[in-house]
N, C-alpha and C positions, 0 to 999 in steps of 0.2 A: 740797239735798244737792249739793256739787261732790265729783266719784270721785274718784278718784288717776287711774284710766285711763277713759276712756269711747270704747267701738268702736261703730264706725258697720256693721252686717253681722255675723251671726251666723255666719257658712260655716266655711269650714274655717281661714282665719288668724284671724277673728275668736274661736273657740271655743278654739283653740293660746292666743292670746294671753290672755284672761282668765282661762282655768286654771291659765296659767303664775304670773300675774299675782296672782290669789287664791292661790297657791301662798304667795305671799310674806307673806300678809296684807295685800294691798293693798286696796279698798274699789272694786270696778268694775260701771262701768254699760254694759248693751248694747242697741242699740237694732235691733231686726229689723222690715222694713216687712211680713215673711210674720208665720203667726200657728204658727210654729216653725221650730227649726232647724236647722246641718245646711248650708245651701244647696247650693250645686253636689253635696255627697255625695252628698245621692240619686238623683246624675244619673251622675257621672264613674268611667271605669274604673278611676281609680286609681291609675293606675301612678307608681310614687316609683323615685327612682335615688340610691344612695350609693358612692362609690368607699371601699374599705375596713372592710367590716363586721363583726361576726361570722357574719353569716349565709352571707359570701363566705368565709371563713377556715372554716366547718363542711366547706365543699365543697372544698378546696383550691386557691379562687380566691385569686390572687394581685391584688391590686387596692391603690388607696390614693388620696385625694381629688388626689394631684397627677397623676395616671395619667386620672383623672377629667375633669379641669380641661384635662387636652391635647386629651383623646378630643373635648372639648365644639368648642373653638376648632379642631380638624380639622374636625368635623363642618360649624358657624359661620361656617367661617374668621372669626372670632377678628372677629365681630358682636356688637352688643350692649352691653348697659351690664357691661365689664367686670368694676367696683368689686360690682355684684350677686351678678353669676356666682361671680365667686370666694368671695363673702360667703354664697351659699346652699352651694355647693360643701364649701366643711370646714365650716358648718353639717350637713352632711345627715347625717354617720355617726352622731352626737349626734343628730337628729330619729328616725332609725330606731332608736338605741338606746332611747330615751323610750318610743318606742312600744312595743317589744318590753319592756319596765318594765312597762309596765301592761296588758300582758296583749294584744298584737297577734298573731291569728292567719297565719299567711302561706303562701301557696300551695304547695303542695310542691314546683311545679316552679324555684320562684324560690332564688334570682336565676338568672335570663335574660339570652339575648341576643333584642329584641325587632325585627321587621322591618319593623313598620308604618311606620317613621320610619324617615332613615338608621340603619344600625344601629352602636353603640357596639362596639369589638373586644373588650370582655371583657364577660362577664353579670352584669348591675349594676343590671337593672331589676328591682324586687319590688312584691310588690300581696298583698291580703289575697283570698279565695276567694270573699268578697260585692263585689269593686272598693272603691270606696270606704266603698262601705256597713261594711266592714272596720275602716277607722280610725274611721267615725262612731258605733261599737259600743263601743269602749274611749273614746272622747273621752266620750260621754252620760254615765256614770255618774259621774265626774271632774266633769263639768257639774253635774249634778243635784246633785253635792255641795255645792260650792262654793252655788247658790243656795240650799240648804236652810238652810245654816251663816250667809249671808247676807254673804258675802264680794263676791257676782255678784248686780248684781239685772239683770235683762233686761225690755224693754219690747217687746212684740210688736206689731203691727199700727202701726209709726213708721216714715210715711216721708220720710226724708231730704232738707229742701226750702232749708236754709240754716244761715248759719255767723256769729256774733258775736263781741266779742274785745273786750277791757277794754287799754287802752295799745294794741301792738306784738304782741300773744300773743291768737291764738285761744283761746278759752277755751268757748265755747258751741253746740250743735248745735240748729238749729232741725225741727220736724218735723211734720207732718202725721198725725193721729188721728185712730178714729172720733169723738172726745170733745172736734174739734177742735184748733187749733195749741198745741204745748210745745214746752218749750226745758229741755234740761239741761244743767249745764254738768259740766266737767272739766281737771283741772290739763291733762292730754296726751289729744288725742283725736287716735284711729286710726281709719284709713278701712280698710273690710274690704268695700267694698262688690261687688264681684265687677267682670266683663267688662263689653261692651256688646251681644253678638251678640243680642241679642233687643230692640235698637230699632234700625230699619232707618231712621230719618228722623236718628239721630245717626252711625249706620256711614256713611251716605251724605256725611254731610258730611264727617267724618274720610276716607274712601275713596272719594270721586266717584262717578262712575257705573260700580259693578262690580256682578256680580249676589251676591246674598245670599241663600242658603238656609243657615238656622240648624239646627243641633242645639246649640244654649247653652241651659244653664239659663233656664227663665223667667223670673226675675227679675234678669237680665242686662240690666237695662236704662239702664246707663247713669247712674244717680244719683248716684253719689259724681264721677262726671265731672263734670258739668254743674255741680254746686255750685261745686267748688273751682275749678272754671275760671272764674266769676262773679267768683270772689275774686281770680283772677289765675295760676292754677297753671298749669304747663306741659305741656302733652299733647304725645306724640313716639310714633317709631318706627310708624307706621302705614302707614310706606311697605315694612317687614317682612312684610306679610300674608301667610297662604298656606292655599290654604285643604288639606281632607282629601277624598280624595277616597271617595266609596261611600255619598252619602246619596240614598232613595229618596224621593222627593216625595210621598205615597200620595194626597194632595189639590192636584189642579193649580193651581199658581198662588199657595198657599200662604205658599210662601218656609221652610218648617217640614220638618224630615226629624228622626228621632231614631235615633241609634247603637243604643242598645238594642234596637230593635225589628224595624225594616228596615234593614240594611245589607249592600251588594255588595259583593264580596271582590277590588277591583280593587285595592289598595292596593300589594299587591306579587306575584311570581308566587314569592316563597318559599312561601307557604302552600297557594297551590294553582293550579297550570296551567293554564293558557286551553285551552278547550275549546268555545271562540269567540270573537268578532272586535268589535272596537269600532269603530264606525263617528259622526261628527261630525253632521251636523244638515246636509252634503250627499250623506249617505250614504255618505261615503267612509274609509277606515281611515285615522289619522294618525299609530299610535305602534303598535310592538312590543306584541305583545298580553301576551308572556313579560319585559318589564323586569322587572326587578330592583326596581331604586332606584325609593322613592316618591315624592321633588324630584322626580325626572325625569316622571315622571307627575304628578304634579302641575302644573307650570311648564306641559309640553306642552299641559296639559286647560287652562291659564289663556289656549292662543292661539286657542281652539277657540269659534266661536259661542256665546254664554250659557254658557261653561264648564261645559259640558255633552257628553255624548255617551249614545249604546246601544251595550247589550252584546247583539246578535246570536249565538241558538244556534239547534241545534233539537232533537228531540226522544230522539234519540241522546245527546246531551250532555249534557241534563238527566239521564235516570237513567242512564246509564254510572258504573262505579268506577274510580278512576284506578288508578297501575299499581300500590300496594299495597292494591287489595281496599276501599280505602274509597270513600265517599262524600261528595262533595266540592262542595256545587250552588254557583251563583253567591252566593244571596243566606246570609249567617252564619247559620249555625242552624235554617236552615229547610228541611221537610222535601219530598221532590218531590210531596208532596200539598200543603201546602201554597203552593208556586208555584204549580200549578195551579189551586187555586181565586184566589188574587190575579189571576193571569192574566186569570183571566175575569172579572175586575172592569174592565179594561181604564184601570187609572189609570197608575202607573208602570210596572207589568207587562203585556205585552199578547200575545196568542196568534193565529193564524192559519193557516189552512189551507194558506196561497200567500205565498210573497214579496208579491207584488202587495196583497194583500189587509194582507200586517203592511207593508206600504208606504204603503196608505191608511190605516190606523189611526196609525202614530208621526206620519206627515208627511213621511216623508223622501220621495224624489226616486226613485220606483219605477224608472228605466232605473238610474242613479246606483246602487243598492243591488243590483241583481239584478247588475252588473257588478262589484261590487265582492267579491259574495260568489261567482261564477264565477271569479273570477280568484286568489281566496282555496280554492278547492276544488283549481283548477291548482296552488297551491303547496304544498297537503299530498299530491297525487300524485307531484310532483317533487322533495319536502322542500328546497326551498328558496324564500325571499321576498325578491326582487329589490328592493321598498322598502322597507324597512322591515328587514328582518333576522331574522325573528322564526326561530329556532330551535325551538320545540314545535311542531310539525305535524302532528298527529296523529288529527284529529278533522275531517271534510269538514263539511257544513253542505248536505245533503241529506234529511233523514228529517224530515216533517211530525209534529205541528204545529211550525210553527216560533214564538220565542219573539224577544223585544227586551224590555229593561229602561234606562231611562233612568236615567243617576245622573249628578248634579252634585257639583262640587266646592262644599264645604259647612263651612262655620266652625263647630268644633270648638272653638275658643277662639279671644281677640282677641289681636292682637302689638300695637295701640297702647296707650299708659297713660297714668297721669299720673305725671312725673319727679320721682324721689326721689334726694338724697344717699348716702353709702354710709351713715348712720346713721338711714335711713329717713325725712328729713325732708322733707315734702313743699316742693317749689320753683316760687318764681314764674318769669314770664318771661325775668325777668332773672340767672335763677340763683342765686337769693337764698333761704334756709331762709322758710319761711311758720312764725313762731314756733307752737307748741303742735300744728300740724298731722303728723302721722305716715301712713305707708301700709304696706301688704301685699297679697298674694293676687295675683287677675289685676286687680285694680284698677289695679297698676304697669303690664300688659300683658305676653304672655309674650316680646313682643322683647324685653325688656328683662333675661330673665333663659334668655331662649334663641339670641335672636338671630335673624338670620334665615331658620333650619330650626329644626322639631322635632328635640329633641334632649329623647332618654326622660327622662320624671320631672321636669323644669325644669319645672313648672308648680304640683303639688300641693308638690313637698317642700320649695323656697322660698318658698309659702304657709304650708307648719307652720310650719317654721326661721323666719321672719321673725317671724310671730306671736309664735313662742317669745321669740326676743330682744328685740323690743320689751316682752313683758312680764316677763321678769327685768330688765332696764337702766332700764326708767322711773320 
């Protein structure tokens, strides 16, 4: 059998592209090393950005893909593989309209303006009320059709080990099976194969010696990299990195934190006000506890020992409600019981009856910290912070037990990729189309279609969009 299309990665460009694709009557093969899928959907929050929607136009938002496209290069300054940007960008109102075609549920509070990231000046960010699980709900049955019909045949448990080519034009995907090595070909094969944040011995060589603590998809591992680089293809933008900050290690030494599960609310102080102090790995405070912007925390936490610090409180702070009535703890969604029990697990979270005592326990520099949080109690008597600036004062750091949570900055996704043309063709070294080779997803890398900051939605919605038009044009 040679397909019309054959995709390397079942995830989310992968699944866009073949449905698109079997839309046409075309005849495609997909090849996934899991034993379904989906990929990153069941991991990622989701979030999509379009300038000009209907869904912006229900609200009386005024917006439009070129209002879009300025916010990005403000946010950017104007980083990145241009020719993408703009190419996902008036892509995207058409990806969100599709979706909403075929039945996409969507949050009611969306579209947003979202502050985890700098945030865009008009609210353009939307997501479904499952995250991704949202769009992987309407894409399935779309799936299952097409295979039943036999438009899609998909091959599970294939993993991605090499690539063949008849003349000048790749034409064949080699692959690893329980059943042993196969090889299938296709007129146009697309790589969908995702990140690399979950091989720490390929990040390392793309990024030197930086620390790495992943929340990527598991099977982020790097495969559709390593192939075509074999062949010659060109990997870029890795000098973009950046990582997210609020991942909790809960197994020391791991390298492993997951967003969904544990994560700290340092990201920005829009959502909710410090109610203690972050201190570095000399026990000392480095950065406004109340910024704003999340570069700016970020960048900071990348000059800081193992791009890491604790978030020091104590027990006042933990169940206090802030000034409208709610409750608000450090770590997302979790309740102050259970902090307390993690606590006493003493992994990422750690509890103590005395400075001294959560001094032996983190590591930190017991004079170093006990001075840092006196000095820190002076400036919420005085409401003013002589280094730092920090304007929310509010909350001293006297009432036992006292508490520390360590969080690292932690890759959420990769910004390096493999370089693609504006018509998706994957390129060698030398800048040269790799005939029959095509790409999507984060397998490009998100500098490539964000640049060098998070900017909402460049990740999933030029994953669909790409998918999409690679599989209507092929």
């Amino acid at each position: 059998m040679v397909y019309d299309i054959l995709i390397v990665g079942a995830g989310t460009s992968g699944m866009a592209c073949a449905i698109t694709a079997a839309e046409r009557g075309l005849k495609v093969g997909v090849l996934e090393k899991a034993d379904y899928v989906g990929g990153a959907m069941h991991w990622s929050g989701g979030h999509m950005s379009a300038g000009g929607t209907h869904l912006q136009k229900e609200k009386g938002i005024e917006d439009s893909p070129e209002k879009h496209l300025a916010d990005i290069y403000r946010i950017n300054n104007k980083s990145g593989d241009l020719d993408l940007i703009e190419k996902a960008v008036y892509e995207a109102p058409k990806t969100i309209q599709w979706l909403d075609d075929i039945g996409m549920e969507w949050a009611p509070e969306c579209p947003r303006i979202i502050y985890g990231h700098v945030a865009y000046d008009t609210p353009r960010t939307i997501y479904g009320p499952e995250k991704a699980m949202s769009i992987y709900k309407v894409l399935l049955p779309l799936w299952e059709k097409y295979v039943a019909s036999g438009n899609i045949d998909i091959y599970f448990e294939h993993s991605f080990t090499g690539l063949g080519k008849t003349g000048e034009r790749y034409d064949t995907v080699v692959c690893d099976t329980p059943s042993g090595e196969q090889n299938h070909e296709g007129k146009n094969i697309i790589i969908t194969t995702g990140g690399y944040g979950s091989n720490p011995a390929y990040f390392q060589e793309k990024h030197g010696d930086i620390p790495l603590v992943s929340s990527c998809y598991p099977t982020a591992t790097a495969d559709g990299h390593m192939v075509v680089e074999k062949h010659g293809a060109q990997f870029r933008m890795s000098d973009f990195h950046l990582p997210s900050l609020g991942g909790m290690e809960e197994e020391a030494g791991s390298g492993r934190v997951d967003f969904n599960k544990a994560w700290a609310m340092v990201l920005t102080s829009v959502y909710r006000q410090p109610r203690d102090i972050y201190v570095n790995a000399h026990g000392k405070r480095f950065i406004r506890e109340d910024e704003v912007s999340p570069e700016t925390r970020e960048l900071t936490t990348m000059k800081q020992p193992d791009w890491c610090f604790w978030v020091v409180f104590d027990e006042k702070a933990l169940t206090s409600n802030d000034h409208n009535g709610n409750h608000n703890p450090i770590v997302i969604g979790w309740t102050v019981e259970q902090i307390k029990e993690e606590a006493k697990k003493n992994r990422a979270l750690m509890m103590a009856d005395t400075i001294e005592e959560l001094a032996g326990k983190t590591g930190l520099p017991a004079d170093n910290l006990r001075n840092t949080i006196e000095q820190y109690n002076t400036m919420v008597e005085t409401k003013y912070d002589p280094d730092f600036g920090r304007e929310f004062l509010e909350d001293s750091i006297q009432e036992a037990p006292f508490y520390a949570l360590k969080v690292h900055a932690s890759v959420l996704v990769t910004f390096g990729g493999i370089k693609v043309n504006k018509d998706l063709q994957i390129l060698d070294t030398e800048g040269e189309p790799m005939e029959g080779l095509y790409g999507a997803g984060e397998f490009l890398g998100l500098g490539a279609t964000s640049g060098s900051s998070f900017c909402s939605g460049m990740a999933i919605t030029p994953a669909l969009g790409f998918g999409r038009i690679l599989g209507r044009t092929l």
